[in-house]
C-alpha positions in Angstrom: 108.0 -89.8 -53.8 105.2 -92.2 -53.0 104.5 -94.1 -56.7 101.6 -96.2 -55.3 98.0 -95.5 -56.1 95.6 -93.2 -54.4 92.4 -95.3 -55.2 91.4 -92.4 -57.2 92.2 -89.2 -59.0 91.1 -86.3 -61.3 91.5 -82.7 -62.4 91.2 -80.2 -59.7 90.8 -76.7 -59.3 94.8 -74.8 -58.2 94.1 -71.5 -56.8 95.8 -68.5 -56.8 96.6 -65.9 -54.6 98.4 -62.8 -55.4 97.7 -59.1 -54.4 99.2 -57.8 -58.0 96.6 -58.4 -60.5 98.7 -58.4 -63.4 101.0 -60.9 -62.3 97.9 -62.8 -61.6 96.1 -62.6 -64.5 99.5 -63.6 -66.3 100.1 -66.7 -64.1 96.9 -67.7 -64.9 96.5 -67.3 -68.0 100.0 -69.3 -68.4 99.0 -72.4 -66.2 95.4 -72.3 -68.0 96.3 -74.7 -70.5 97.2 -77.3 -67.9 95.7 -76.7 -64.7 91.8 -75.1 -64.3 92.7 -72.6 -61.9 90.5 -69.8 -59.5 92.5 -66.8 -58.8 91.7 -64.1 -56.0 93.4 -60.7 -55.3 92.3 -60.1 -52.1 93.5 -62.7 -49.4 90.1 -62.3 -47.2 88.2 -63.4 -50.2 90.4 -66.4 -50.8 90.1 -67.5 -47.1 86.6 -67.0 -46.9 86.0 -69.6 -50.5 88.5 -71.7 -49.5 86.9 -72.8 -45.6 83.0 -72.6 -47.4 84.2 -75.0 -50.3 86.0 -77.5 -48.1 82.9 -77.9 -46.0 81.4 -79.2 -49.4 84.2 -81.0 -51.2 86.2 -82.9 -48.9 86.1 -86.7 -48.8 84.2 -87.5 -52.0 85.1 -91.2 -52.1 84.2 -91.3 -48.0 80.6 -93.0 -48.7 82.4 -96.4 -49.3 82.9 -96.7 -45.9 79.4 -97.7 -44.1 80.2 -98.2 -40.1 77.6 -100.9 -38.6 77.1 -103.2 -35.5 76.2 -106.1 -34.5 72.4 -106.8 -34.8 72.4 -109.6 -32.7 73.5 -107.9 -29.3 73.0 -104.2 -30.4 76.3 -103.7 -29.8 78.2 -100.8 -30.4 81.5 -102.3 -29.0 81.4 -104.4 -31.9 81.0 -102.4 -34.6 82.7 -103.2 -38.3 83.1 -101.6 -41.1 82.4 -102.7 -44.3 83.5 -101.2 -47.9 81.6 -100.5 -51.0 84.3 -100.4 -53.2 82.0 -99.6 -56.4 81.1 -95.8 -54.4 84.5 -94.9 -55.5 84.4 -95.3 -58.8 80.9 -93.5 -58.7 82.7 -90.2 -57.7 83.0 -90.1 -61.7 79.2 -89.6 -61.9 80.1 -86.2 -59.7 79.8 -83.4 -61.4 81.4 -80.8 -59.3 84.5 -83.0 -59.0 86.8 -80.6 -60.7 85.6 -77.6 -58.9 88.0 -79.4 -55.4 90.4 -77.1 -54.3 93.4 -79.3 -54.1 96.6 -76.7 -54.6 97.0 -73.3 -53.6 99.8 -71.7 -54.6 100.2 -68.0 -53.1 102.7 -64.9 -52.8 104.2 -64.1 -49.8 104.5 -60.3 -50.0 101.1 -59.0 -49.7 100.2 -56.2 -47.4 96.7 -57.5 -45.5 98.0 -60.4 -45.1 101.7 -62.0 -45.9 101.4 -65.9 -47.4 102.3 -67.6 -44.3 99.7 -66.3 -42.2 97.2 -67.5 -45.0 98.8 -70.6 -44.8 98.5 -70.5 -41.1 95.0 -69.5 -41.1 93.8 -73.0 -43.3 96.2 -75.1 -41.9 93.6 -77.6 -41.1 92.2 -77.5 -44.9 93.8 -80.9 -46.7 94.8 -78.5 -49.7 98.9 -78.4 -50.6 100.8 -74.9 -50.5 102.9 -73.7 -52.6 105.0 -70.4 -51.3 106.3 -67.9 -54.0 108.9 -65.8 -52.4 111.3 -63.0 -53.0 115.4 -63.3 -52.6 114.6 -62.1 -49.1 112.3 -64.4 -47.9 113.8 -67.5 -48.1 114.6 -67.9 -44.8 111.0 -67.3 -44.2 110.0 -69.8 -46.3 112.4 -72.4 -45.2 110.9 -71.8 -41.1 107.3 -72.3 -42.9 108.4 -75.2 -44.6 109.6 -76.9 -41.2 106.4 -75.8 -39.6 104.5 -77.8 -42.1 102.7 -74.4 -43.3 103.6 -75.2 -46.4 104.9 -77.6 -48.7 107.1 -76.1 -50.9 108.5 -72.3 -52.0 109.8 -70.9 -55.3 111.2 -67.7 -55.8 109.2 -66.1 -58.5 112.8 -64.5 -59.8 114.0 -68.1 -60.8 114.2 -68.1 -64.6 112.6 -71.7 -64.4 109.8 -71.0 -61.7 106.8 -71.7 -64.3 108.5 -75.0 -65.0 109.4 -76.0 -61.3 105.5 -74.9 -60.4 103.7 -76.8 -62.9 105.9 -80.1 -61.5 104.9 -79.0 -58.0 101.3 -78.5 -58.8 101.2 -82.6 -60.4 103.0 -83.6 -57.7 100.6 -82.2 -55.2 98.0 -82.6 -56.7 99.1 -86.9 -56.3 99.8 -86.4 -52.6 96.4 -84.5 -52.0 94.8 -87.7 -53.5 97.1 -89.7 -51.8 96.4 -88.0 -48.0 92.6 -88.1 -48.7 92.4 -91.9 -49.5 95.0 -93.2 -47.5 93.4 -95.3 -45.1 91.0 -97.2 -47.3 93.9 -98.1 -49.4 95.7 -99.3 -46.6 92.6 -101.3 -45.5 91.9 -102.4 -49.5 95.9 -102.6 -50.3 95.9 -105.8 -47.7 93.0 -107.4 -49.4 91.7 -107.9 -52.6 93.4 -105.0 -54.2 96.9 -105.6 -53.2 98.3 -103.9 -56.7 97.3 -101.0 -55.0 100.9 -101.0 -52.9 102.8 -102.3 -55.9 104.8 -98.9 -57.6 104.9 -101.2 -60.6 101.4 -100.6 -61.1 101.5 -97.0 -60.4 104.3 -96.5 -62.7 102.0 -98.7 -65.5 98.9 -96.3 -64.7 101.2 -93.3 -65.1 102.3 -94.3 -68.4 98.9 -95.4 -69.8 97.5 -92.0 -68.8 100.3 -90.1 -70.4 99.8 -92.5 -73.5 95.8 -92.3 -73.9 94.9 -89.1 -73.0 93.5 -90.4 -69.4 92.8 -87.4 -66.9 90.8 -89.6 -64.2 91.2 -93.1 -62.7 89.5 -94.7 -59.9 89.5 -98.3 -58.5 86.7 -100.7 -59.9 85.7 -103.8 -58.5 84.3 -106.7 -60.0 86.9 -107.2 -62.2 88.9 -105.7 -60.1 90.8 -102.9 -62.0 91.3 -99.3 -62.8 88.4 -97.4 -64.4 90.4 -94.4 -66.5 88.3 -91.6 -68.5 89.8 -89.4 -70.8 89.8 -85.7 -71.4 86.1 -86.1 -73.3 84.2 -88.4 -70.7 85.4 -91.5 -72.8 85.5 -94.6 -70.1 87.8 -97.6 -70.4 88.7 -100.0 -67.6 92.2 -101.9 -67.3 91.5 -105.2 -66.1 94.1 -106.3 -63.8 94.0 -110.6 -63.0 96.3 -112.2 -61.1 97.6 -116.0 -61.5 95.3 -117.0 -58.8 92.4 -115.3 -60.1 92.9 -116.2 -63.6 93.1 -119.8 -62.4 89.9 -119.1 -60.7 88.4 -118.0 -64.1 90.0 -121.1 -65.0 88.1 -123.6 -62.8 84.8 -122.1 -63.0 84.4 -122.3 -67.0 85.8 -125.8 -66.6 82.8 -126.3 -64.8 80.5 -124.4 -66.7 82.1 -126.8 -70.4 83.4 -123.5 -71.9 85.0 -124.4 -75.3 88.3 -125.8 -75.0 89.9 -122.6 -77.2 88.9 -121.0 -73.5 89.9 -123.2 -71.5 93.5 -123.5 -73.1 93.8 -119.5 -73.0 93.2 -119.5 -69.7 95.3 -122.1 -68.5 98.3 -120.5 -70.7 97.0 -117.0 -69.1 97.2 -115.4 -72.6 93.8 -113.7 -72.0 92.4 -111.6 -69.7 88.5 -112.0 -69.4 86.1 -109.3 -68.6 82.5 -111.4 -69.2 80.5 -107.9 -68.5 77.0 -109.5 -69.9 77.0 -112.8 -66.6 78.8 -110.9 -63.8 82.3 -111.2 -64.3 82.4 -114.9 -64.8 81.9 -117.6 -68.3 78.5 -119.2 -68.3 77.4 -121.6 -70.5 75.1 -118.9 -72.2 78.4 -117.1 -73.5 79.2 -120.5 -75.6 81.4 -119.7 -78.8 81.3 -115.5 -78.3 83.7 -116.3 -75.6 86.0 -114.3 -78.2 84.2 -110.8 -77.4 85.0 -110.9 -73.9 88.6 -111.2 -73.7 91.5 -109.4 -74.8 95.3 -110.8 -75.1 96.7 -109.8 -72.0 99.7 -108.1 -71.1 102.1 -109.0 -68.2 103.7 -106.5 -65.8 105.8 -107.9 -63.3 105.7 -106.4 -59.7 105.1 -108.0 -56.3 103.7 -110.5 -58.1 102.7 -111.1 -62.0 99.8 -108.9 -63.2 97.8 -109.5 -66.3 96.1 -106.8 -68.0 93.9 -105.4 -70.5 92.3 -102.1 -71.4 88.6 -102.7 -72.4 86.0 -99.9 -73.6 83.5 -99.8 -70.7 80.0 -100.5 -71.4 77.4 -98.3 -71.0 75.3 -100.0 -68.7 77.7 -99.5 -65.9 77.6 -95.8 -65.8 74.2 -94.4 -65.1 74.3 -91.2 -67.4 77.1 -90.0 -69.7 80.0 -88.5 -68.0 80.8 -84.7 -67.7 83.8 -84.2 -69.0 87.1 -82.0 -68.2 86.6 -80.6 -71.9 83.0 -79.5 -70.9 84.6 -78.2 -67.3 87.0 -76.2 -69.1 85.0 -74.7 -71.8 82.8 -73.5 -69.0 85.5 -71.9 -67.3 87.0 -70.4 -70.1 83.1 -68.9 -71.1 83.0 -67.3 -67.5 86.1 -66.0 -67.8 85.5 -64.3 -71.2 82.3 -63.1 -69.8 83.9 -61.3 -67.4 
């Protein structure tokens, strides 16, 4: 299992497709308290939602990625790319960012249409599969599986299928985020966000959402970090410095005549800085409140040595206050009751 970041991730939407309706409505009703799910009986249906909302939903993170050329000769054998790293974290300000199909888990025995021919028929939609079979369908499975129809099977009979599906549905849910973002992580991993390749950090990010509640993180620049927001739309970035760039901190509030209580901190790297009134850096105008903008940092050891903090975001960096899962889910749950 890949333990390296996507550059982002949040709750998605796991549908479900099954032509018995009670078996349905108890699978999602069980998986509810985990995982905002859309179920459909009738396979048609499914396919139909499935290729309109990936028209709409793919690729949120995408608009980082502006193509140009070169003004000079008008030239579109040299084009470049360039990255606006900030566009990802901006995906938080999406409101329909839940509503991504990202796992479909469906039964196999259904009469208009049998679960690998569904599979079959989206195979070009970036959602994972997840086959539920009967004892006789294994080998079934096991050709789909090969094929690449699907990415994994359970036999609903198995005494711990609900178990072994909710660990398949997180760690789909990570690859989906994973496939989507791979090659700006590639091209970002061998830059100024090298952390992003380092397990050690996707371990530490892991943990820290398991700790605090976290149910989205994104890439931030400028400090470069991890923006993380919890389950009710609170924001908190983890401020991730290097030796070279806290020397860099270092050098520039030497010349700016910070106080030397900064200046010694720095050089012994037992703070990590995060001056979000000046643009990142110490200016003389921060003076003695150098104390409000740093944290004592903590050291992870990867690749290299990371320091990091966790600061409460401000709000000027977020346009509007964040929709939250909570508010996603009580919405759900009111439509469903509705019903």
């Amino acid at each position: 299992m890949d333990n390296t970041l996507p550059i982002y991730q949040h709750p998605t939407l796991t549908i479900l497709v099954d032509d018995s309706q009670s078996f349905l409505e108890s699978l999602a009703f069980r998986l509810g308290s985990r995982f905002a799910n859309k179920a459909f009986c009738e396979p048609q249906t499914a396919l139909g939602w499935l290729k309109r909302e990936h028209l709409y939903s793919v690729h949120l993170a995408h608009d980082a990625v502006l193509v140009g050329y070169d003004e000079k000769t008008g030239s579109f054998e040299r084009r470049n790319a360039s990255i606006d790293v900030a566009q990802i974290y901006h995906v938080v300000m999406n409101r329909e960012r839940f509503a991504i199909p990202s796992v479909l888990v469906i039964d196999y025995e259904m009469p208009q249409m049998n679960g690998v021919e569904f599979c079959q028929a989206i195979r070009e939609l970036p959602c994972r599969k997840i086959l539920l079979t009967g004892e006789a369908d294994e080998k079934i499975a096991v050709d789909a599986f090969n094929r690449n129809l699907i990415d994994c099977f359970i036999n609903k009979s198995d005494p711990d299928a609900l178990d072994k599906l909710e660990a398949e549905i997180i760690k789909l849910q990570r690859r989906f985020f994973n496939r989507q973002s791979q090659t700006l992580k590639d091209i970002l991993s061998r830059h100024s966000y090298s952390f992003l390749s380092d397990p050690v950090i996707g371990e530490l990010v892991q943990e820290l959402c398991n700790l605090n509640n976290f149910v989205e993180y994104y890439l931030f620049p400028n400090p470069d970090g991890i923006l993380f927001v919890d389950v009710q739309g609170k924001a908190t970035l983890m401020v991730i410095e290097t030796r070279a760039s806290l020397k860099a901190h270092l050098e520039i509030a030497q010349d700016q005549d910070a106080p030397s209580e900064l200046l010694d901190a720095l050089k012994k790297m037992s703070v990590v800085p995060f001056f979000s009134k000046t643009g990142g850096v110490y200016l003389k105008e921060i003076g003695l409140s150098w104390t409000s903008f740093c944290l004592p940092s903590k050291v992870m050891k990867g690749k290299q040595d990371y320091f990091w903090a966790l600061f409460d975001l401000p709000a000027n960096y977020l346009h509007s206050p964040l929709y939250s899962y909570r508010e996603f889910l009580n919405e759900q749950e009111a439509e469903l009751a509705a019903i």
